[in-house]
C-alpha positions as CSV (number, residue, x, y, z in Angstrom):
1,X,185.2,84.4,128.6
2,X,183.8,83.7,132.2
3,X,184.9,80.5,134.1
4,X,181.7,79.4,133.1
5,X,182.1,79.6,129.6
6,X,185.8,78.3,129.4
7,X,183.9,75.5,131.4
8,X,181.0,75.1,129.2
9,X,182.4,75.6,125.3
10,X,185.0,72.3,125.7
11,X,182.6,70.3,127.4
12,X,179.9,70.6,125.0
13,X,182.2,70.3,122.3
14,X,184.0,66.9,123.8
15,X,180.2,65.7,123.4
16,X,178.7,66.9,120.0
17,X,181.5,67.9,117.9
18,X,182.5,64.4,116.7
19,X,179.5,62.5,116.9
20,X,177.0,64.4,116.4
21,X,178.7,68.1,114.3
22,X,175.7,69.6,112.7
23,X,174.2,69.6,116.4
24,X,177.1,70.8,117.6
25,X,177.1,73.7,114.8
26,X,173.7,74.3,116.1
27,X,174.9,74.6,119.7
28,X,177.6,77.3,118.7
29,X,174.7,79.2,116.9
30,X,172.9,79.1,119.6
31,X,175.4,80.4,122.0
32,X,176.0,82.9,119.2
33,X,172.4,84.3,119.6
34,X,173.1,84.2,123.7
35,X,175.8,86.9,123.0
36,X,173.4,89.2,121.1
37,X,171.0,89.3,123.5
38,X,173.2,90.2,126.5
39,X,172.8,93.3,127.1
40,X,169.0,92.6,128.4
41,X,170.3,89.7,130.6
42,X,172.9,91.3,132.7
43,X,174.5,89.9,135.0
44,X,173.3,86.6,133.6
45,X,174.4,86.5,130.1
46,X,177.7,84.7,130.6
47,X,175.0,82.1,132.6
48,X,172.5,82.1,129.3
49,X,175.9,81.3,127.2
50,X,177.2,78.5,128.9
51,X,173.3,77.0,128.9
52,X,173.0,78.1,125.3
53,X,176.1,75.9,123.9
54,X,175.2,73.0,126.1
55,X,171.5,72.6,125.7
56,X,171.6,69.8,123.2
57,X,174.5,67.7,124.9
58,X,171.3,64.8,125.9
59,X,171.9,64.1,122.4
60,X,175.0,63.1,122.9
61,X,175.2,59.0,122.1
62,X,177.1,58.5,125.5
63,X,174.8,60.4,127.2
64,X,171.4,59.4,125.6
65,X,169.7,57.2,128.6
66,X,166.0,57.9,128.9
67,X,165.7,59.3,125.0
68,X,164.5,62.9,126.2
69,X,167.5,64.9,125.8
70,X,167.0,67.9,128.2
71,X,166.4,65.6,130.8
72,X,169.6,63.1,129.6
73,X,172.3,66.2,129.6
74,X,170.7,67.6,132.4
75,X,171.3,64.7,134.7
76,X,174.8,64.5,133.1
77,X,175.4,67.8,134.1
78,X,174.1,67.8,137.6
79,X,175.6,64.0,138.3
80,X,178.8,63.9,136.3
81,X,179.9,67.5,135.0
82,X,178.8,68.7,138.8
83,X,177.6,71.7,136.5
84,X,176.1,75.5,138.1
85,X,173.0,74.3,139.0
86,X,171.6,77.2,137.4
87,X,172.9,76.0,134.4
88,X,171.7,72.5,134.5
89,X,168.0,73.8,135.2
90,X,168.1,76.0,132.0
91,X,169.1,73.0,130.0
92,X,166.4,70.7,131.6
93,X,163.8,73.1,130.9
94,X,164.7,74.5,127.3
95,X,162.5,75.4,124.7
96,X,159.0,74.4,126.3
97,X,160.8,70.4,127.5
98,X,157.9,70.6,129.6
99,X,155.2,69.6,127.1
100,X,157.9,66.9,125.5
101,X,158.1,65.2,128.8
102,X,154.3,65.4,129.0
103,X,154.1,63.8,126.1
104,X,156.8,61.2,127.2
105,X,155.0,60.5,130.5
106,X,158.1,62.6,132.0
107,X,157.3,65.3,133.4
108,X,157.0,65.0,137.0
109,X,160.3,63.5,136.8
110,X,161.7,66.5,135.1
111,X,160.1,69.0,137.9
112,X,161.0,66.9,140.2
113,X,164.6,67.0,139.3
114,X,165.2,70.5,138.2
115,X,163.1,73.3,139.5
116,X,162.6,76.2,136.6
117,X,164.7,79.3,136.3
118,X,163.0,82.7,136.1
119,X,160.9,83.0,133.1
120,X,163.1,85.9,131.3
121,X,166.1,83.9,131.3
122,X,163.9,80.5,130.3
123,X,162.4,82.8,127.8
124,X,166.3,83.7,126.6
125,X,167.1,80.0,125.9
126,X,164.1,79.9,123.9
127,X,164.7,82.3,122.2
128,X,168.1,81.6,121.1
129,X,167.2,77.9,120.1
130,X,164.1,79.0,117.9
131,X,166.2,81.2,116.4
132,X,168.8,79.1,115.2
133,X,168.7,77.0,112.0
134,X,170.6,72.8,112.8
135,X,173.5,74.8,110.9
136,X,173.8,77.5,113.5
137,X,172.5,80.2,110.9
138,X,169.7,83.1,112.6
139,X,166.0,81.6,111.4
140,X,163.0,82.9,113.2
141,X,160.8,80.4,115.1
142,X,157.8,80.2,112.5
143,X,160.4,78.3,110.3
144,X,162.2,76.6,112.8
145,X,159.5,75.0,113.8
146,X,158.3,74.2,110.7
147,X,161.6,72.6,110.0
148,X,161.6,70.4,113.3
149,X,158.1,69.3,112.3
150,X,159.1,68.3,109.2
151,X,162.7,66.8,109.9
152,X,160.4,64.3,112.4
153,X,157.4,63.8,110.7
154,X,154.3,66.1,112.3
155,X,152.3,62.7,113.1
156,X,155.9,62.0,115.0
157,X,156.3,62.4,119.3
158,X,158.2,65.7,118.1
159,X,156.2,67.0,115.8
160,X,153.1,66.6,117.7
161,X,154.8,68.5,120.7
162,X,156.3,70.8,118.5
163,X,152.9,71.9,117.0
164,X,151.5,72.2,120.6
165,X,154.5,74.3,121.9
166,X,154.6,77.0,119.0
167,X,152.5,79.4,120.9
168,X,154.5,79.2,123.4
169,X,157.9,79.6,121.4
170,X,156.6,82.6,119.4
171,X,155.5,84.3,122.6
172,X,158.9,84.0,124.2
173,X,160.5,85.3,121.1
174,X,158.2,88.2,121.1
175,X,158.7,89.3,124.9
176,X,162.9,88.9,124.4
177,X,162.6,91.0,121.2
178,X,160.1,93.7,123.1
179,X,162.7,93.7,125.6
180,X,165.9,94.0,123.3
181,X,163.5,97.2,121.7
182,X,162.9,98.6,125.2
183,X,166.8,98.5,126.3
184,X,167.8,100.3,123.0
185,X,165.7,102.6,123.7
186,X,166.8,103.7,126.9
187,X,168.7,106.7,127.2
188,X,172.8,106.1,127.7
């Protein structure tokens, strides 16, 4: 492990594991999926890792302030952890937050805040979120979504967004898998 990661793993731990443990699970799952994929993120995989397993710390009850959770750990991260301010933007921005803060009359506060990291590595997170089940298990993004959707409701602030964003989500899948197929393919 990195500094980064010995940093990261304990902090978002000290914030999920008790109070909230499936998300916590689902934060180690998605960390999990951050190591598969590092061989197309080079020098930025131990970066993608420690954003991975703290995406979902905004959940957190002691950190829950405005209700939007990418924008709640991000500010923790940026005001209190004094996180790598790469980090902290990967986490504001996860998994299309974008269109969530949109829809939460938000989102000039979030871009305002946290500028975006390049789109492979947003693509990354994506990735590895859509991919992992609230238990941590590998799913693929068609049910994932389908579960968020239906865990909120799809008349719900979430599953509204959630609806709107799965274009999006399916398309970052499929340009991190095109470029997981074009590195193995690359002569050693």
């Amino acid at each position: 492990m990195s500094e980064l990661t010995e940093w990261a793993y304990p902090l978002a731990e000290s914030l999920l594991a008790e109070p909230l443990p499936r998300r916590w699970k689902h934060s180690l799952g998605v960390a999990e999926r951050a190591r598969t994929i590092a061989p197309i993120l080079g020098q930025d995989a131990e970066l993608l890792e420690a954003a991975a397993v703290l995406h979902d710390i905004g959940y957190s009850p002691d950190l829950a302030k405005t209700g939007f959770h990418p924008l709640d750990g991000a500010r923790y991260l940026r005001d209190i952890a004094r996180g790598d301010e790469r980090v902290v933007n990967l986490v504001a921005h996860h998994s299309c937050a974008w269109m969530e803060a949109e829809a939460r009359g938000l989102r000039a506060e979030l871009e305002g805040e946290f500028p975006r990291e390049s789109a492979h590595l947003n693509d990354a997170l994506c990735y590895c979120d859509m991919n992992t089940t609230p238990d941590g298990v590998p799913t693929n993004p068609v049910d994932r979504v389908n579960e968020i959707a239906g865990r909120y409701g799809p008349d719900s602030l979430i599953g509204t967004f959630i609806r709107r964003a799965e274009p999006e989500i399916c398309a970052s899948t499929a340009r991190v898998l095109e470029r997981v197929a074009t590195a193995k393919r690359q002569p050693m």
